[in-house]
C-alpha positions as CSV (number, residue, x, y, z in Angstrom):
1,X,35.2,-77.3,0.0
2,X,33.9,-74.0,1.6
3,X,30.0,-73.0,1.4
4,X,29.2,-70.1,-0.1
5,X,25.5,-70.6,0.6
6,X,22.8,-71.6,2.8
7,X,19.8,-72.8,1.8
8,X,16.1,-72.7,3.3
9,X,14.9,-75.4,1.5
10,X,16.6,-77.8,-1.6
11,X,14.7,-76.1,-4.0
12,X,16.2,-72.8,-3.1
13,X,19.4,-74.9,-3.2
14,X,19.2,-75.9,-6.3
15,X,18.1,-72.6,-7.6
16,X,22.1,-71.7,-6.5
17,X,23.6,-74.7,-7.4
18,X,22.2,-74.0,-11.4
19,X,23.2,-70.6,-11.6
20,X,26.8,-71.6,-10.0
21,X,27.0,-74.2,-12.4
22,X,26.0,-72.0,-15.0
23,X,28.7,-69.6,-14.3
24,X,31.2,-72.7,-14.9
25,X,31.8,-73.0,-10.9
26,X,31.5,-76.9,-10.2
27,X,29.3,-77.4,-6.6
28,X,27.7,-79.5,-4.2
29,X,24.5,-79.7,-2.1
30,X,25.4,-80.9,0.8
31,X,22.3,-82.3,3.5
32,X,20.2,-82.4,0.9
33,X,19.2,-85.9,1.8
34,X,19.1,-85.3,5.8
35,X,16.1,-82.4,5.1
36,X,13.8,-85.8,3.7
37,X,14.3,-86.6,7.5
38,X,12.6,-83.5,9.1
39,X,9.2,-84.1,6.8
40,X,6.7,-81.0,6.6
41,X,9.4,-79.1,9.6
42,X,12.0,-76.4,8.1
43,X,15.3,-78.2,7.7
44,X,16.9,-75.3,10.0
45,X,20.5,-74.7,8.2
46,X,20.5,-78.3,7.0
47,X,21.1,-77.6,3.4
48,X,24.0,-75.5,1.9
49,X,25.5,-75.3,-1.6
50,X,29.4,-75.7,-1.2
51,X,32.1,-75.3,-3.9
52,X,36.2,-75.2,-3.9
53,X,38.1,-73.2,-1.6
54,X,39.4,-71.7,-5.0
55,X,36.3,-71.1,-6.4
56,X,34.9,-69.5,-3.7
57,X,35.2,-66.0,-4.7
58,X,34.0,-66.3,-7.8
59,X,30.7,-68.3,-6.4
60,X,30.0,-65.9,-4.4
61,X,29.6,-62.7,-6.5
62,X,27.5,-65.6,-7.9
63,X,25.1,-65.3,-5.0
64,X,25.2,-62.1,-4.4
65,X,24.0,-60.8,-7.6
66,X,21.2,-64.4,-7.8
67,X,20.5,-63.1,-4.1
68,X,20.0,-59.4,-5.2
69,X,17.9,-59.9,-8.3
70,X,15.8,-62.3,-6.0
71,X,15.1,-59.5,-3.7
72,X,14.2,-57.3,-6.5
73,X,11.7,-59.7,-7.9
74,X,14.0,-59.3,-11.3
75,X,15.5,-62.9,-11.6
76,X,14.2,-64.9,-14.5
77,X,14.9,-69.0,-14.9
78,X,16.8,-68.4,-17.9
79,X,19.7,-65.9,-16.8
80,X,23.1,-67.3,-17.4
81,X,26.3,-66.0,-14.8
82,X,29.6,-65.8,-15.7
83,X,31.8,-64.1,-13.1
84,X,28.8,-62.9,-11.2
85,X,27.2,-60.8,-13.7
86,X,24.4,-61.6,-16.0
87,X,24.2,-61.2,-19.9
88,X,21.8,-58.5,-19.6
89,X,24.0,-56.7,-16.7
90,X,26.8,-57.0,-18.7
91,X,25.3,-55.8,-21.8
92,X,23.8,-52.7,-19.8
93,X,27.7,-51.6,-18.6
């Protein structure tokens, strides 16, 4: 397995781990649990969202266009990925 991203908290995580696994990219949180341990402190790199080495390409035009859209304040909850690109970025091409 190879991380294709790090997290700042598990929600933000999780946010990565959906969309990957919306894009049909199986994946794992890994440290989720260990962040519990810091309580109220930023988990400082603790948590990251790993997936196969084979994948990996594939997850991370995943994350790149999630982390974009983020950026731009344009990302709803109900986007689905496939390869990277949304439905409406697709439909827009």
């Amino acid at each position: 397995m190879r991380i294709v991203y790090n997290a700042a908290s598990i929600i933000d995580a999780h946010l990565f781990k959906h969309a990957l696994e919306d894009a049909g990219i199986g994946c794992y949180v890994s440290g989720e649990y260990l962040s519990g341990a810091m309580g109220e402190l930023p988990a400082g790199n603790l948590v990251a969202v790993a997936v196969d080495d084979e994948r990996w390409e594939q997850a991370r035009r995943v994350v790149l266009a999630v982390s974009k859209k983020l950026q731009n304040n344009e990302y709803a909850v109900d986007e689905h990925y496939a390869d990277g690109v949304s439905a409406a970025d697709s439909a827009s091409s």
